[in-house]
PDB file of the backbone (N, CA, C, O) and the ligand in Angstrom, with CONECT records:
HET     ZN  A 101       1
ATOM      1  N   UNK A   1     171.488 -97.191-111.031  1.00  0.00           N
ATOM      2  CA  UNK A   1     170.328 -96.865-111.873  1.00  0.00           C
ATOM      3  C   UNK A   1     169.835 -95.459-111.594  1.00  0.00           C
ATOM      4  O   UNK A   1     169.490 -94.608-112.414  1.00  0.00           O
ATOM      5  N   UNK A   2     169.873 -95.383-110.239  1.00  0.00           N
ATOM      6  CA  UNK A   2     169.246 -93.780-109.962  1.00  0.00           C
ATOM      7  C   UNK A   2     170.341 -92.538-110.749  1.00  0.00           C
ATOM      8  O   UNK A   2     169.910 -91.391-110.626  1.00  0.00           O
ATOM      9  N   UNK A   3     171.240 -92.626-111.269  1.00  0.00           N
ATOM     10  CA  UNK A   3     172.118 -91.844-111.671  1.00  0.00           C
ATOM     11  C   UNK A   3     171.350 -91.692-113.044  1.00  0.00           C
ATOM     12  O   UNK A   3     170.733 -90.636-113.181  1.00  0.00           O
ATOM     13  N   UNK A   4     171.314 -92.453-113.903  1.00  0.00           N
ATOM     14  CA  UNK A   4     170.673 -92.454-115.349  1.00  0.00           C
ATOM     15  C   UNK A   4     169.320 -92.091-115.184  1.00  0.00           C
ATOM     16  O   UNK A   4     168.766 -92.306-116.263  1.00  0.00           O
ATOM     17  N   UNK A   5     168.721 -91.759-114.570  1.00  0.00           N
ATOM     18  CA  UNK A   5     167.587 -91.222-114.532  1.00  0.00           C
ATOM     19  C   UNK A   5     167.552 -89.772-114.077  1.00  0.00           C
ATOM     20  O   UNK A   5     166.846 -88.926-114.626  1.00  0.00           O
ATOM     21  N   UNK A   6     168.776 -89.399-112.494  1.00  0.00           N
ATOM     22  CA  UNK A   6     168.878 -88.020-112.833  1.00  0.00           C
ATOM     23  C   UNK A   6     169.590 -87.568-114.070  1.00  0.00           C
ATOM     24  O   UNK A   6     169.258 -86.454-114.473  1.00  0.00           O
ATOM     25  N   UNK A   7     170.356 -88.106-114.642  1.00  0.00           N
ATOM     26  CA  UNK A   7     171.503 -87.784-115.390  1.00  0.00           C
ATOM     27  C   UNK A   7     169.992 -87.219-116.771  1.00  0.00           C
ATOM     28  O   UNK A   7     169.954 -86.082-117.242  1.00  0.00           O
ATOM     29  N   UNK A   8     168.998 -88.292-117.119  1.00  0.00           N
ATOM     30  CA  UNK A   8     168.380 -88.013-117.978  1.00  0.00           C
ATOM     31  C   UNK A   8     167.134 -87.331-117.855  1.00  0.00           C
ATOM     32  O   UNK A   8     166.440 -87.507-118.856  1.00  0.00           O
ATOM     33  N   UNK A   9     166.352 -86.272-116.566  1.00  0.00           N
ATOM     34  CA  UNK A   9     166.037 -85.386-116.626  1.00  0.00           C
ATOM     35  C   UNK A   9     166.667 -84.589-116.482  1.00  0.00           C
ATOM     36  O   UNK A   9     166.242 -83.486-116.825  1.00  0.00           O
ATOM     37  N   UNK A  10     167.730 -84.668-116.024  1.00  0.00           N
ATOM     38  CA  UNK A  10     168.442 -83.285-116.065  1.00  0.00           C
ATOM     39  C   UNK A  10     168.758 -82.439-117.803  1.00  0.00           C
ATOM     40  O   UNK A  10     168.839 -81.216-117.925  1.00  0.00           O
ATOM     41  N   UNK A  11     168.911 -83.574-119.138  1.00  0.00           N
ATOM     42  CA  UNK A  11     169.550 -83.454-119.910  1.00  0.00           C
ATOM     43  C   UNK A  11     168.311 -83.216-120.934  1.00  0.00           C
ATOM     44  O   UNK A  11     168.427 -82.837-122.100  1.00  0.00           O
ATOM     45  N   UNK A  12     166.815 -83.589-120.097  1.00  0.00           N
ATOM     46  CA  UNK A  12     165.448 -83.203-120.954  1.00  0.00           C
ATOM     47  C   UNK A  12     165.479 -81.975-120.529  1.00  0.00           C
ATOM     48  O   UNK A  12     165.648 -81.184-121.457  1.00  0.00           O
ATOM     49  N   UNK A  13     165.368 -81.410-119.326  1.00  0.00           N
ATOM     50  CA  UNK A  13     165.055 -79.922-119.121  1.00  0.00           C
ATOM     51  C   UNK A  13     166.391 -79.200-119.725  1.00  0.00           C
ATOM     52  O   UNK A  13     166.280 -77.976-119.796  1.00  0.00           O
ATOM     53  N   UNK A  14     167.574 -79.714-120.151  1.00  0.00           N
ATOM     54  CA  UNK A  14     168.900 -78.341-120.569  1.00  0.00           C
ATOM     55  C   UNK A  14     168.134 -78.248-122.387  1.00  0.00           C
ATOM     56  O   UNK A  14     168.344 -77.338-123.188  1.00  0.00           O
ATOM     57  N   UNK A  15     167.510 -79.124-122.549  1.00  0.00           N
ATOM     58  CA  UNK A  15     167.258 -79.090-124.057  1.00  0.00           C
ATOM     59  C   UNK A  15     165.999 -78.094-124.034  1.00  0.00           C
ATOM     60  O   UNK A  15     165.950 -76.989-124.575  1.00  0.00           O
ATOM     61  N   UNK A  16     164.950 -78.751-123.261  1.00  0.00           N
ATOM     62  CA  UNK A  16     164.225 -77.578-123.291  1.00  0.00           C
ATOM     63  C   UNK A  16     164.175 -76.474-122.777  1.00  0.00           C
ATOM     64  O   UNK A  16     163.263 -75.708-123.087  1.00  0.00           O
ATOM     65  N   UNK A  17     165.083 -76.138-121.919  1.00  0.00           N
ATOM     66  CA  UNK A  17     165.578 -75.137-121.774  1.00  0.00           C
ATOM     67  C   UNK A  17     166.503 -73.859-122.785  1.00  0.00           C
ATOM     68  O   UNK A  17     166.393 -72.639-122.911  1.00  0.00           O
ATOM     69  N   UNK A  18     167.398 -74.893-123.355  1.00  0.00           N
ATOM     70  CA  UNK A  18     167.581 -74.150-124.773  1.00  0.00           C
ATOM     71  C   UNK A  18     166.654 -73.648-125.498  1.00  0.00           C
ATOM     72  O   UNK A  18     166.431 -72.460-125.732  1.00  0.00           O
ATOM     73  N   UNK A  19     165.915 -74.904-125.984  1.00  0.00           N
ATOM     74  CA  UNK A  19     164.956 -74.441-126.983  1.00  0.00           C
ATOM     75  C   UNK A  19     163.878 -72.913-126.516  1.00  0.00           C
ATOM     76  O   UNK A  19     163.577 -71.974-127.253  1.00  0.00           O
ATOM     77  N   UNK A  20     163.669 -73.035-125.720  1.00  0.00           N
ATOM     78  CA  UNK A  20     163.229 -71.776-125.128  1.00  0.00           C
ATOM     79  C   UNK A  20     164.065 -70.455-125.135  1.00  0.00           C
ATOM     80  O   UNK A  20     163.852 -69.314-125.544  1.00  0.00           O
ATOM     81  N   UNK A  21     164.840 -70.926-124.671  1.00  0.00           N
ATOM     82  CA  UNK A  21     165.850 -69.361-125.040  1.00  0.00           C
ATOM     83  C   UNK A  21     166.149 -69.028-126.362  1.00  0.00           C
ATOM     84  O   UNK A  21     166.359 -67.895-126.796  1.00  0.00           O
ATOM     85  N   UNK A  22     166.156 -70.155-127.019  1.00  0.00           N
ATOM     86  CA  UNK A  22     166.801 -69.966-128.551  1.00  0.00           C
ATOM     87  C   UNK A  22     165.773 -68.840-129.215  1.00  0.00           C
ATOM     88  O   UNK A  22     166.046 -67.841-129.882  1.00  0.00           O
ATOM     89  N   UNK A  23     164.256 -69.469-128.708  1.00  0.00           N
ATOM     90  CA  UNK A  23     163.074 -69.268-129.550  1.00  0.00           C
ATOM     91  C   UNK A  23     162.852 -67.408-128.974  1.00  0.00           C
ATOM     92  O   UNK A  23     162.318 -66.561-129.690  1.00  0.00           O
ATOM     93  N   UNK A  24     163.288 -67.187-127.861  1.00  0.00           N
ATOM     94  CA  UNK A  24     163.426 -65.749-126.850  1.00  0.00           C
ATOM     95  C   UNK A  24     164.078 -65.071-127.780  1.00  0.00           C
ATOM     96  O   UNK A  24     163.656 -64.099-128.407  1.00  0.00           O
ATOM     97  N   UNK A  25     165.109 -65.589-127.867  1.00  0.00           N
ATOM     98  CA  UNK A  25     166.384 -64.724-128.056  1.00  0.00           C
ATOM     99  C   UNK A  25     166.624 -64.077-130.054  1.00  0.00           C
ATOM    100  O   UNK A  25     167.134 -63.124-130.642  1.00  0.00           O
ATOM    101  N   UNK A  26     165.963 -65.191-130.348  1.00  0.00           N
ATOM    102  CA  UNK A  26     166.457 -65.451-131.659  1.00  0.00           C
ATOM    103  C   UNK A  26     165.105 -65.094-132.482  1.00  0.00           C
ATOM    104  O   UNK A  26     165.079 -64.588-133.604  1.00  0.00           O
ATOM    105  N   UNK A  27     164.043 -65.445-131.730  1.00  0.00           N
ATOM    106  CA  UNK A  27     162.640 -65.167-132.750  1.00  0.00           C
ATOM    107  C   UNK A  27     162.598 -66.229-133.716  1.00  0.00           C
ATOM    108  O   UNK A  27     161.965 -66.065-134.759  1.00  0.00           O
ATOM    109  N   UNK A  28     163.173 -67.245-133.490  1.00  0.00           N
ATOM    110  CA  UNK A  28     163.009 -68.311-134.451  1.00  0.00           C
ATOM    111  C   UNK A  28     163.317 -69.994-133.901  1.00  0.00           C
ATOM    112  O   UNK A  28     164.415 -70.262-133.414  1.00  0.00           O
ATOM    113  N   UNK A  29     162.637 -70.664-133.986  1.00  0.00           N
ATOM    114  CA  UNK A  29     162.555 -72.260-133.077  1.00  0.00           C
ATOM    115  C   UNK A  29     163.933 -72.362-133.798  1.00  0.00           C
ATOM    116  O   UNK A  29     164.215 -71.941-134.920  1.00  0.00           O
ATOM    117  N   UNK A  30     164.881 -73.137-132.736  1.00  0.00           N
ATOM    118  CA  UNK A  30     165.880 -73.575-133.192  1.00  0.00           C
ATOM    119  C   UNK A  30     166.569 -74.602-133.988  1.00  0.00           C
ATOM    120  O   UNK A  30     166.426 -75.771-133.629  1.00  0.00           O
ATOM    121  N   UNK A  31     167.418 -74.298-135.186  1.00  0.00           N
ATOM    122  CA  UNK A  31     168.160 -75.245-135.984  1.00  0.00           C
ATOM    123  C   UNK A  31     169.486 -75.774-135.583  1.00  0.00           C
ATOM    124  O   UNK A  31     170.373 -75.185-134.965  1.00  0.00           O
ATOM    125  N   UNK A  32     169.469 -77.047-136.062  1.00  0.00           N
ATOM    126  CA  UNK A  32     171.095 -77.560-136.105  1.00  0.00           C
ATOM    127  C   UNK A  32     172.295 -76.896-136.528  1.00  0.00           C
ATOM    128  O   UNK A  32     172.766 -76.905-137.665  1.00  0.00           O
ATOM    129  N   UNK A  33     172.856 -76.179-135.261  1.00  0.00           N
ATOM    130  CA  UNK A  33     174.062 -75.707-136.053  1.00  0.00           C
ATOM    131  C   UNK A  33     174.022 -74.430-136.897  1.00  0.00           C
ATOM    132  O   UNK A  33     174.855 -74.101-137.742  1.00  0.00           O
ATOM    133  N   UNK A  34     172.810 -73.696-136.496  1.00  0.00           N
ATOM    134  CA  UNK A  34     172.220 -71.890-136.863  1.00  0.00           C
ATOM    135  C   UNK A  34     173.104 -70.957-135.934  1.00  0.00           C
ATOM    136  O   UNK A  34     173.478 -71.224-134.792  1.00  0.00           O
ATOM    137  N   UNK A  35     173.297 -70.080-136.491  1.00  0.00           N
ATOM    138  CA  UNK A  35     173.683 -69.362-135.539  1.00  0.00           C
ATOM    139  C   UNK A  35     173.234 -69.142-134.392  1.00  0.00           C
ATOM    140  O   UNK A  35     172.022 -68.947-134.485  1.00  0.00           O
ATOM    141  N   UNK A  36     173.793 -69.029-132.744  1.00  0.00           N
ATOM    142  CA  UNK A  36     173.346 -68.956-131.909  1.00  0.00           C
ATOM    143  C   UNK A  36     173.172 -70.200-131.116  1.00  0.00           C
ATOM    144  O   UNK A  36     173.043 -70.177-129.892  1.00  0.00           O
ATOM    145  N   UNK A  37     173.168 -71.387-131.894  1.00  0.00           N
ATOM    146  CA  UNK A  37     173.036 -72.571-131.060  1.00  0.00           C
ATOM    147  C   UNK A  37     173.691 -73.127-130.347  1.00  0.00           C
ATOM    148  O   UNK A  37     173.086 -73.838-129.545  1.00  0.00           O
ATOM    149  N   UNK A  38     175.015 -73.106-130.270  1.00  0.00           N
ATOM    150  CA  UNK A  38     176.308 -73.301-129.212  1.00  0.00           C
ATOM    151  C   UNK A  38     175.623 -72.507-128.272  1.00  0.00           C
ATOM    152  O   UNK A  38     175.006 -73.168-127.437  1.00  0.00           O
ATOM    153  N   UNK A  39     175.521 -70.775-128.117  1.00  0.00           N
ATOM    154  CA  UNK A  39     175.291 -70.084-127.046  1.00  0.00           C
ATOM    155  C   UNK A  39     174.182 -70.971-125.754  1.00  0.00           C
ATOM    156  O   UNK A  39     174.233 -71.251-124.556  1.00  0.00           O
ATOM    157  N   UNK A  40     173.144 -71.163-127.040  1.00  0.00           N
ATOM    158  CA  UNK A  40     171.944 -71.570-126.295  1.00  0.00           C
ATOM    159  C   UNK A  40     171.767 -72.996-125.814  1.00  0.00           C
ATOM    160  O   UNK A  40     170.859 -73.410-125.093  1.00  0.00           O
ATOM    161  N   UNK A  41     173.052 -73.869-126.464  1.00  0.00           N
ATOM    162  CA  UNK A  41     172.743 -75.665-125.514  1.00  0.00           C
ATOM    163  C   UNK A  41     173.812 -75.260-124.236  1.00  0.00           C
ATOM    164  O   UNK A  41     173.986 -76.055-123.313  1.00  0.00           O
ATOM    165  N   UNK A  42     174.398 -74.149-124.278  1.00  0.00           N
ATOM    166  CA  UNK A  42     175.408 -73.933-123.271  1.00  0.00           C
ATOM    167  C   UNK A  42     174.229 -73.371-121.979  1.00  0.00           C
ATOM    168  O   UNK A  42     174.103 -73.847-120.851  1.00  0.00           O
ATOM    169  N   UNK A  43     173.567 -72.372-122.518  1.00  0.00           N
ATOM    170  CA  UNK A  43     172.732 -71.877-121.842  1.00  0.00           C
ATOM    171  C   UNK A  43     172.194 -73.341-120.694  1.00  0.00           C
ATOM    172  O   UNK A  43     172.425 -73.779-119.567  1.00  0.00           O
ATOM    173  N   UNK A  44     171.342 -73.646-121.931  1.00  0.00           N
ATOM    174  CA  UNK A  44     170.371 -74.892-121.982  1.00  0.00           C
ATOM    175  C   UNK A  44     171.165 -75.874-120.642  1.00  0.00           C
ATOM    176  O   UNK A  44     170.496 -75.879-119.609  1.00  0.00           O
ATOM    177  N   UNK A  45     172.428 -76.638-120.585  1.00  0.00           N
ATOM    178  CA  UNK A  45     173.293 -77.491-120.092  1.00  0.00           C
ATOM    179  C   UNK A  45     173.401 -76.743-118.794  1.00  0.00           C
ATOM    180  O   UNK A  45     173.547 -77.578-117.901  1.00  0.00           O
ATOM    181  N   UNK A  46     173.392 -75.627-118.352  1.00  0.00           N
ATOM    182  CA  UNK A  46     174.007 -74.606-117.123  1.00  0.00           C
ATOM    183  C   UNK A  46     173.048 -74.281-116.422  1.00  0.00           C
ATOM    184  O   UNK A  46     173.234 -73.459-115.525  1.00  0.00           O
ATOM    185  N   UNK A  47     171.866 -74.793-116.624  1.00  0.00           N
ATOM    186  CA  UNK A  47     170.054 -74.605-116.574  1.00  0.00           C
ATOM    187  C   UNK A  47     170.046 -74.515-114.914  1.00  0.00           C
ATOM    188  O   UNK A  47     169.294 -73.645-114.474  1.00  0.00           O
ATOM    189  N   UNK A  48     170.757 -75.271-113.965  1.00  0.00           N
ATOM    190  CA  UNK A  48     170.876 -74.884-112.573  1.00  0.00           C
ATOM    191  C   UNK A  48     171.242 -73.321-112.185  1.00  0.00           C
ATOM    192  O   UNK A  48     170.697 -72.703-111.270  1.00  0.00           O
ATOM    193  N   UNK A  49     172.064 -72.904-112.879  1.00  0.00           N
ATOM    194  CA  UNK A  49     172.832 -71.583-112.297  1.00  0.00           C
ATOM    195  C   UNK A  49     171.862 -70.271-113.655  1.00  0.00           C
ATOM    196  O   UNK A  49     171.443 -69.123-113.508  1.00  0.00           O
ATOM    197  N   UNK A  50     171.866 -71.253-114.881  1.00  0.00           N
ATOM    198  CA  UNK A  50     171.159 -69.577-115.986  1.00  0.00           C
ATOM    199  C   UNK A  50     169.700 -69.206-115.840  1.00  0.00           C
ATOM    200  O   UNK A  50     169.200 -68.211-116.364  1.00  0.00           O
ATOM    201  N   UNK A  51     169.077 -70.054-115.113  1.00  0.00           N
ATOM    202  CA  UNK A  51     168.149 -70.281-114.964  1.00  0.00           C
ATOM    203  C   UNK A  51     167.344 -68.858-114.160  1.00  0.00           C
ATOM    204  O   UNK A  51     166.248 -68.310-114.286  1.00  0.00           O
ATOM    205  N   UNK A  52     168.285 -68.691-113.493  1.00  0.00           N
ATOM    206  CA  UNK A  52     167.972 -67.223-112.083  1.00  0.00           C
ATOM    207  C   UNK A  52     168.286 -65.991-112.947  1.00  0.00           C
ATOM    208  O   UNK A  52     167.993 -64.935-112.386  1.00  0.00           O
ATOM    209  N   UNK A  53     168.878 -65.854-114.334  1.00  0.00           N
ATOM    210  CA  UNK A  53     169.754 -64.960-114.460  1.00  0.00           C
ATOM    211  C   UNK A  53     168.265 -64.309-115.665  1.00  0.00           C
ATOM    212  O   UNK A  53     167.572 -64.982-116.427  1.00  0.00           O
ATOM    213  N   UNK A  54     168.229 -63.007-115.429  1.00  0.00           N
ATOM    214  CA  UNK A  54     167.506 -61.914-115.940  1.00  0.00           C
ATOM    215  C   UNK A  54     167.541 -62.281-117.564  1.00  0.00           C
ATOM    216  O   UNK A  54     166.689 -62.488-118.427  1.00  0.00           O
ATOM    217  N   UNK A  55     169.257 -62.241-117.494  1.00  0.00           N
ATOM    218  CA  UNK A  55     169.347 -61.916-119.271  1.00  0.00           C
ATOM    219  C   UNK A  55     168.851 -63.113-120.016  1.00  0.00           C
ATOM    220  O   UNK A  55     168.617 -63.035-121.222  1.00  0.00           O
ATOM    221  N   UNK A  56     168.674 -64.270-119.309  1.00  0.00           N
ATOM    222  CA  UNK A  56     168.702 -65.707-119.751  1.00  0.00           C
ATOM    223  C   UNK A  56     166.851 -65.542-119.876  1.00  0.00           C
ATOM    224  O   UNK A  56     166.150 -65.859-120.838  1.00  0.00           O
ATOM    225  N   UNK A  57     166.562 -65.142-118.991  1.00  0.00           N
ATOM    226  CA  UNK A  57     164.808 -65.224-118.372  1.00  0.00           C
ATOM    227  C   UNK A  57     164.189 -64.694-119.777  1.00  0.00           C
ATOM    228  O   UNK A  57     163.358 -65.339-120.416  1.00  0.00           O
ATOM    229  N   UNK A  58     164.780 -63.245-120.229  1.00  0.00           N
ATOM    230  CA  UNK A  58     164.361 -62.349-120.970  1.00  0.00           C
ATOM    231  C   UNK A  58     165.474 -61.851-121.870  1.00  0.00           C
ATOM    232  O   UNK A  58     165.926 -60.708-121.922  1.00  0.00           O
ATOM    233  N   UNK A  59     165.741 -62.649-122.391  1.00  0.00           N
ATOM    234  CA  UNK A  59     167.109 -62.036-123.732  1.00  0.00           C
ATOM    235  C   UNK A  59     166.398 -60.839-124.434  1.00  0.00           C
ATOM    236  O   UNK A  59     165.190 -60.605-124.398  1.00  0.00           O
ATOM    237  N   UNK A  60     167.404 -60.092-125.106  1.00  0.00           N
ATOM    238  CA  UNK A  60     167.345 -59.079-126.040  1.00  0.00           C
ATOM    239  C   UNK A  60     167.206 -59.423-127.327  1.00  0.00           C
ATOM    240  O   UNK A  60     168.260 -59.868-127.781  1.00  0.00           O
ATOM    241  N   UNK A  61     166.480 -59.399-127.957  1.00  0.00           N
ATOM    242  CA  UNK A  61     166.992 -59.665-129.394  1.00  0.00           C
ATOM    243  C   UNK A  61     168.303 -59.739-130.193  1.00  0.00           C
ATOM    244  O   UNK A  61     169.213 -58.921-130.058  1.00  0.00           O
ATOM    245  N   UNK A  62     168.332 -60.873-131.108  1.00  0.00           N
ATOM    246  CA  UNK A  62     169.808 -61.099-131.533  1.00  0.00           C
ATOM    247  C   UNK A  62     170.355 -60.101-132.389  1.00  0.00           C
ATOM    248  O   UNK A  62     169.756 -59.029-132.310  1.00  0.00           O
ATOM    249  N   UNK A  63     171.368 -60.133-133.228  1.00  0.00           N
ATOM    250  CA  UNK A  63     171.670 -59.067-134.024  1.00  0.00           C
ATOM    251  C   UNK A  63     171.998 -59.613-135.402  1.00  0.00           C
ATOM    252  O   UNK A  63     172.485 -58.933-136.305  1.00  0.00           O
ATOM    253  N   UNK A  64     171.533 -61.550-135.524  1.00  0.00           N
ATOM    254  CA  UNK A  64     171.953 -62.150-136.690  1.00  0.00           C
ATOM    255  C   UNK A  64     170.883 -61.899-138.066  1.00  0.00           C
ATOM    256  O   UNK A  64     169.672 -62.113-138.107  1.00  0.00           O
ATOM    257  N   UNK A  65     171.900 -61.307-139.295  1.00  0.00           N
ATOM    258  CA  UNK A  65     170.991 -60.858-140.347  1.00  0.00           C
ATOM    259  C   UNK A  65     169.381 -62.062-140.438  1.00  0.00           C
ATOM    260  O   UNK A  65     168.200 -61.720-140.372  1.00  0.00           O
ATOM    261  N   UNK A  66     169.993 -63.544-140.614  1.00  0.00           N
ATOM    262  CA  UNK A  66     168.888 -63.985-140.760  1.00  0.00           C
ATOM    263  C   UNK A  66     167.417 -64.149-140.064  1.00  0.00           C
ATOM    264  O   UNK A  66     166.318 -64.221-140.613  1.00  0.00           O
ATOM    265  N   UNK A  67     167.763 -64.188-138.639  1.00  0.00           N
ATOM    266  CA  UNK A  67     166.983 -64.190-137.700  1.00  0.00           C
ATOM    267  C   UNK A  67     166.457 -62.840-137.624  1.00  0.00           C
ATOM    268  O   UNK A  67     165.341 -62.769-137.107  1.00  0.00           O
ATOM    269  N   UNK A  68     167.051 -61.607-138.061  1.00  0.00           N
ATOM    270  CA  UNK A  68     166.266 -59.875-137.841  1.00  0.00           C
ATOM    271  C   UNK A  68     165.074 -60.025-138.949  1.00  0.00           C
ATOM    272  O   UNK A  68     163.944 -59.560-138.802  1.00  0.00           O
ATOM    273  N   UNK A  69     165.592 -60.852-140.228  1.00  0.00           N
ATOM    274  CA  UNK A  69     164.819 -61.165-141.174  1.00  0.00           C
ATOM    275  C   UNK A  69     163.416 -61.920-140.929  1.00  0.00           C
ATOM    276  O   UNK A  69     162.224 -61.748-141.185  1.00  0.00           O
ATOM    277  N   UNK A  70     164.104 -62.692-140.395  1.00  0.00           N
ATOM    278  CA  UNK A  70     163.009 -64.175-140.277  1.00  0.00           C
ATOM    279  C   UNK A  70     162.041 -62.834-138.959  1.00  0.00           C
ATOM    280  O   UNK A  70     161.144 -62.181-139.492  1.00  0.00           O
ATOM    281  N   UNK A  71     162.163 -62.705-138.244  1.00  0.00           N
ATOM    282  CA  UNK A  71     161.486 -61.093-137.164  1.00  0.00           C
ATOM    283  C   UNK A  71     160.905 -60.713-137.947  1.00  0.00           C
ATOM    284  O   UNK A  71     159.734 -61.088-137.986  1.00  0.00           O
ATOM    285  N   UNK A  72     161.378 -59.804-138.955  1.00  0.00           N
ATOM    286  CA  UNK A  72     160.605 -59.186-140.015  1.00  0.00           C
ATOM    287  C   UNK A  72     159.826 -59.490-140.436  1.00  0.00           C
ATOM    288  O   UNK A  72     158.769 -58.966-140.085  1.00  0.00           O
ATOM    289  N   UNK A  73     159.803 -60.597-141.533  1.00  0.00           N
ATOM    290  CA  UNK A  73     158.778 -61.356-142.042  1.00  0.00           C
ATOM    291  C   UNK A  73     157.697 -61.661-141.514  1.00  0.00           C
ATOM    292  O   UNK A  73     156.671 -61.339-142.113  1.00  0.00           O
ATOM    293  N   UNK A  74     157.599 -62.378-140.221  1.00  0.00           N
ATOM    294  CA  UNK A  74     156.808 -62.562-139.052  1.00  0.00           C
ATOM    295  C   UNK A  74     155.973 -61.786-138.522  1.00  0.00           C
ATOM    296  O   UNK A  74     154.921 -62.207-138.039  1.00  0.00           O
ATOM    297  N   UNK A  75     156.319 -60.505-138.528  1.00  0.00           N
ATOM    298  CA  UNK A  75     155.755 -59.315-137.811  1.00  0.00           C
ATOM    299  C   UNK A  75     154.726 -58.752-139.377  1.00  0.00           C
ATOM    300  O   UNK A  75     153.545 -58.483-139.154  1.00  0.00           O
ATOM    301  N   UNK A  76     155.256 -58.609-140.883  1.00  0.00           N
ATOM    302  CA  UNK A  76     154.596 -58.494-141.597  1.00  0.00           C
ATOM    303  C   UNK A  76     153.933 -59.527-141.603  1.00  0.00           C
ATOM    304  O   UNK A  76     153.123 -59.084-140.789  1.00  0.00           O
ATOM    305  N   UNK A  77     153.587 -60.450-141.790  1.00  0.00           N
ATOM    306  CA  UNK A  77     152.914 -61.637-142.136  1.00  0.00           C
ATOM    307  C   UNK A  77     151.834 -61.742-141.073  1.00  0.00           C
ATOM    308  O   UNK A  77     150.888 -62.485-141.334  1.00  0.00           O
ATOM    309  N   UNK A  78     151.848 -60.872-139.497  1.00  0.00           N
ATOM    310  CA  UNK A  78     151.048 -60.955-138.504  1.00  0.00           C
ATOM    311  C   UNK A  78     149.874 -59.909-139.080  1.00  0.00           C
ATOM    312  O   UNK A  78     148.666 -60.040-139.278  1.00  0.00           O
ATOM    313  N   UNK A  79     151.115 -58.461-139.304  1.00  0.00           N
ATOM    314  CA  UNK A  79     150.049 -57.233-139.672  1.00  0.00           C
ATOM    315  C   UNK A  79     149.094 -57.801-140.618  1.00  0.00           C
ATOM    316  O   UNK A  79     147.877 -57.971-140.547  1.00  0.00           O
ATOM    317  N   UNK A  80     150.117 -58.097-141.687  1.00  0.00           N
ATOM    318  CA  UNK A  80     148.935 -58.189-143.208  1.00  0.00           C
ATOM    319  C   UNK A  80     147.591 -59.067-142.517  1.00  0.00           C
ATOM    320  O   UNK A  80     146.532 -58.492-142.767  1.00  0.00           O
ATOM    321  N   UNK A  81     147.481 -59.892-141.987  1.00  0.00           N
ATOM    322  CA  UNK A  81     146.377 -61.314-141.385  1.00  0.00           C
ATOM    323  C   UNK A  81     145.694 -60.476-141.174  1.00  0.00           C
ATOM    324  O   UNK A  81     144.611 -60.380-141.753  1.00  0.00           O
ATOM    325  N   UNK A  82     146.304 -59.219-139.875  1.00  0.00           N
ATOM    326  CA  UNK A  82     145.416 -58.487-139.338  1.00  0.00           C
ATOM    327  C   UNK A  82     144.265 -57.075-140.123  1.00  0.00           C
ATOM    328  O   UNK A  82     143.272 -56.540-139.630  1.00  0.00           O
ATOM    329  N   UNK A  83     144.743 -56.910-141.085  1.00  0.00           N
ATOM    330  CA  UNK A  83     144.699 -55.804-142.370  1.00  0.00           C
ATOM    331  C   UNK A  83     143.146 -56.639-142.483  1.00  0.00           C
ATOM    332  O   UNK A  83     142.019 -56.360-142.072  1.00  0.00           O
ATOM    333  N   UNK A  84     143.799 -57.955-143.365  1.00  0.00           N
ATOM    334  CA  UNK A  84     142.563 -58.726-144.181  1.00  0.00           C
ATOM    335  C   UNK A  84     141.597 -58.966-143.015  1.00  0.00           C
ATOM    336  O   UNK A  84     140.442 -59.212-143.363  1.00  0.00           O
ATOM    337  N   UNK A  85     141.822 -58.945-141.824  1.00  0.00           N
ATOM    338  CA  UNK A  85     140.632 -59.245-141.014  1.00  0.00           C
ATOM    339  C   UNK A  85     140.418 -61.061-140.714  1.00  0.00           C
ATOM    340  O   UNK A  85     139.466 -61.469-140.050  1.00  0.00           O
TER     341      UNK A  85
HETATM  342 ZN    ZN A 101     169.940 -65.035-133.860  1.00  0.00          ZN2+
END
């Protein structure tokens, strides 16, 4: 029994662990099967060892058209709020 219980926090923190990087990396909460999501359940699953690692802590921004977009939008949609007051 004690196995299924580490086995299943271990497999809550690789998810949220992804999801966190996805949301870092990508500027956008993560979809099924979006670009980038292999990278990041791999990330997510390796969460003992990526966990220490700089690039993982603090990713760079991605370089995928939709996600620079979905950035974009976001960042206008912050200004304009801020414009109208
Ligand atoms: Zn991306």
């Amino acid at each position: 029994m004690g196995w299924a219980i580490f086995f299943f926090v271990y497999l809550v923190i690789s998810i949220a662990m992804a999801k966190r990087y996805y949301l870092r990396r990508h500027g956008v909460p993560g979809s099924t099967g979006g670009p980038g999501t292999g990278t990041a359940g791999y990330i997510g699953l390796a969460w003992p060892i990526t966990i220490f690692l700089a690039r993982v802590r603090n990713p760079s921004p991605c370089y995928h058209m939709v996600h620079i977009a979905a950035r974009n939008r976001a960042r206008e949609i912050l200004a304009m709020r801020r414009q109208e007051g």
